[in-house]
N, C-alpha and C positions, 0 to 999 in steps of 0.2 A: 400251585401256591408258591414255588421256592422260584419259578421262573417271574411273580407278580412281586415276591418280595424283591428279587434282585432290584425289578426295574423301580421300586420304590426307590432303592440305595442310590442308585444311578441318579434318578431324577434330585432326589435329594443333596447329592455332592455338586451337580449341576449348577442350582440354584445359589453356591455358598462360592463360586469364581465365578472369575471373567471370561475364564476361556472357556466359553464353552464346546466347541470344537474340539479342542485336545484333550478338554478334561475327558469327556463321552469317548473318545479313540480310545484312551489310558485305560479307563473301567472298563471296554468292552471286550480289549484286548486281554486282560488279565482275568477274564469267565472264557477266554475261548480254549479250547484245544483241540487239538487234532485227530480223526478219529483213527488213524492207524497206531497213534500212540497209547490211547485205552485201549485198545484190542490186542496187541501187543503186550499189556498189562495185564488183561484177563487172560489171555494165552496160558502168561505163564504162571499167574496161581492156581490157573484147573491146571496145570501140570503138578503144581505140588511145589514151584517154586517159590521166591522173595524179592521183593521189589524194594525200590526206592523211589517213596511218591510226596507231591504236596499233599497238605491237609489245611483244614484251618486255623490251624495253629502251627506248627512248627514240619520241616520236613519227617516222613516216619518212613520208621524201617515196614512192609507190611508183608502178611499173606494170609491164604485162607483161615479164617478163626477157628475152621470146626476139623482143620488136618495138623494131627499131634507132631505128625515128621516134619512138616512145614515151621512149625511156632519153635521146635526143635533147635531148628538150624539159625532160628533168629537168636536164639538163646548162644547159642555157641557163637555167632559171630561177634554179637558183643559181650564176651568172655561173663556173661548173667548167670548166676543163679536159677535153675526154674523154680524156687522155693517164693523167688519174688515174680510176681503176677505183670503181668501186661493188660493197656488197656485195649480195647477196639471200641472200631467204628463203626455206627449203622447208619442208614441212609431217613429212616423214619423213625417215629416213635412207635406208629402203630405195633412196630415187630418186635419189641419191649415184651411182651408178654412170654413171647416163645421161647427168649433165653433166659429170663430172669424173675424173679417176684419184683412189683413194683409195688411196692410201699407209699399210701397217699402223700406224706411230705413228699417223697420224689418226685411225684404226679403233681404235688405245687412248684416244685422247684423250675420242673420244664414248664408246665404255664406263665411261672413269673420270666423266665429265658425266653422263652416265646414271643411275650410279649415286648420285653424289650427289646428284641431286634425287629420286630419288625415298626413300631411305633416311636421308636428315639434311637435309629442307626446302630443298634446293634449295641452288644456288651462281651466281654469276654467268655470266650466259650466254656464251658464245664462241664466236665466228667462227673459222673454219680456212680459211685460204686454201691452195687445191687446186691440183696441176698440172694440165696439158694440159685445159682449161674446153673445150668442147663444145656445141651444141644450142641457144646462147646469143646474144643479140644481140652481134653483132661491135664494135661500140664499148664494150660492157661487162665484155671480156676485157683484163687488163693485156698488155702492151707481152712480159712474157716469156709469156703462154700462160694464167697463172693467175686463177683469180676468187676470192672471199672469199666463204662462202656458211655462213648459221648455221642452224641446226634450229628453230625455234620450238616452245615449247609454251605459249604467250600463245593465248585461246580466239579470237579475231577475228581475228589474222594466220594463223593455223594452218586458220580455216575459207576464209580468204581464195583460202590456196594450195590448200589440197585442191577447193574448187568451180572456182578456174579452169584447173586442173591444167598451170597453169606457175608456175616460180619468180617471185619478185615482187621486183623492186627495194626496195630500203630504206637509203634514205641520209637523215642525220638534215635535219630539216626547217630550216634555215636557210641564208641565204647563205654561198658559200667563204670561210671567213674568219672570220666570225661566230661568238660563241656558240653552242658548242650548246644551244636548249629543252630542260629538264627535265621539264614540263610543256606542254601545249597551250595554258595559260593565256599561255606567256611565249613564242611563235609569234607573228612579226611577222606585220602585215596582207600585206603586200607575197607573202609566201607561202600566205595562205589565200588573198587573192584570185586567185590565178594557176596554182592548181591548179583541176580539173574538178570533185573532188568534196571535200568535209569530211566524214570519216565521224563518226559522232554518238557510237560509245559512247568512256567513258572519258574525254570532254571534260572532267567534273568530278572527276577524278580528283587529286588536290594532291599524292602521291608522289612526290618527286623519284626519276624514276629516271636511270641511268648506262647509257653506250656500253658496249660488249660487252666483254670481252678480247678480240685479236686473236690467233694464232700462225696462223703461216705454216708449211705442211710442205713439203718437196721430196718432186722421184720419188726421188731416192735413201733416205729416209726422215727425213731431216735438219729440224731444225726450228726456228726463230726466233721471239722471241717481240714482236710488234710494238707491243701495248700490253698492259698487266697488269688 
């Protein structure tokens, strides 16, 4: 399904240039990567390490979701609080269940996201923060129970979580405080050096992209919305 929606997208930018040619080289280049560089990236979060990866949205600091020494050290590099939550990535919806209650608003909300990417090119990606978080490393659950947990359909974070068949942290790659990077390009030393690994693709990537929207759902079904 995620490799039928790509090639929708594809086809779909196609149709709207001239070049076709270049255009299809550009898009297929920026789904490829290389497989020593995700294995290299899986390495090191079953070691217990932190990466520095693309996602669909902005670059994130990550690693394994469900190892508390790992989520630890993300905490510490960028000088965070663990009292404030981080969010992670999953690769499907299906696995929604294991870590979290999913509340039917939430279960519209990824229907209505669903649908719009794959029927009108896509829409800004969104995090849902879930009640009663589960299976999860215990410093990466907020204070009421809840965690913030987004879907990917980015080709390298999505292989990332499906090979190491846990959720992955993804908090954007700057200090508490700081700017958030748009690019890799504009990623302080102080965080490449300090992470375990730099994964490779995408680094030349110039797209500025943007943080997720946020909404928040309760168990009663109620929903807030935390950034737009």
């Amino acid at each position: 399904m995620n490799f039928l929606r790509k090639f929708i997208e594809i086809v779909k930018y196609i149709c709207q240039t001239q070049d076709f040619v270049v255009s299809l080289h550009v898009i297929l280049r920026k789904m490829r990567y290389e497989k020593e560089d995700i294995q290299e990236a899986l390495r090191v979060l079953r070691a217990g390490g932190i990466i520095l990866y693309p996602t669909d949205t902005v670059w994130g600091i990550g690693c394994d979701a469900t190892n508390p020494e790992s989520v630890a050290k993300i905490y510490a590099l960028k000088k965070r609080e663990d009292s404030k939550s981080m969010l992670v990535l999953l690769d499907n919806s299906a696995k929604l269940d294991y870590y979290v209650d999913v509340p039917e608003s939430a279960e519209a909300l990824l229907g209505i996201q669903g649908t719009n990417d794959e029927e009108q090119g896509g829409m800004k990606p969104l995090t849902i923060i879930y009640p009663n978080a589960r299976h999860l490393a215990q410093n990466l659950i907020a204070e009421d129970g809840s965690v913030g947990i987004r879907i990917t359909n980015e080709p390298f974070s999505q292989a990332l979580c499906a090979q190491l068949r846990h959720p992955i942290v993804s908090t954007s790659a700057n200090i508490s405080g700081e700017p958030t990077p748009k690019t890799y390009r504009e990623i302080t030393e102080i965080i490449k050096e300090n992470v375990d690994y730099c994964c490779k693709f995408r680094r030349d990537d110039e797209d500025e992209h943007e943080p997720s929207s946020i909404i928040k759902v309760n168990a009663d079904g109620t929903f807030k919305i935390i950034r737009q």
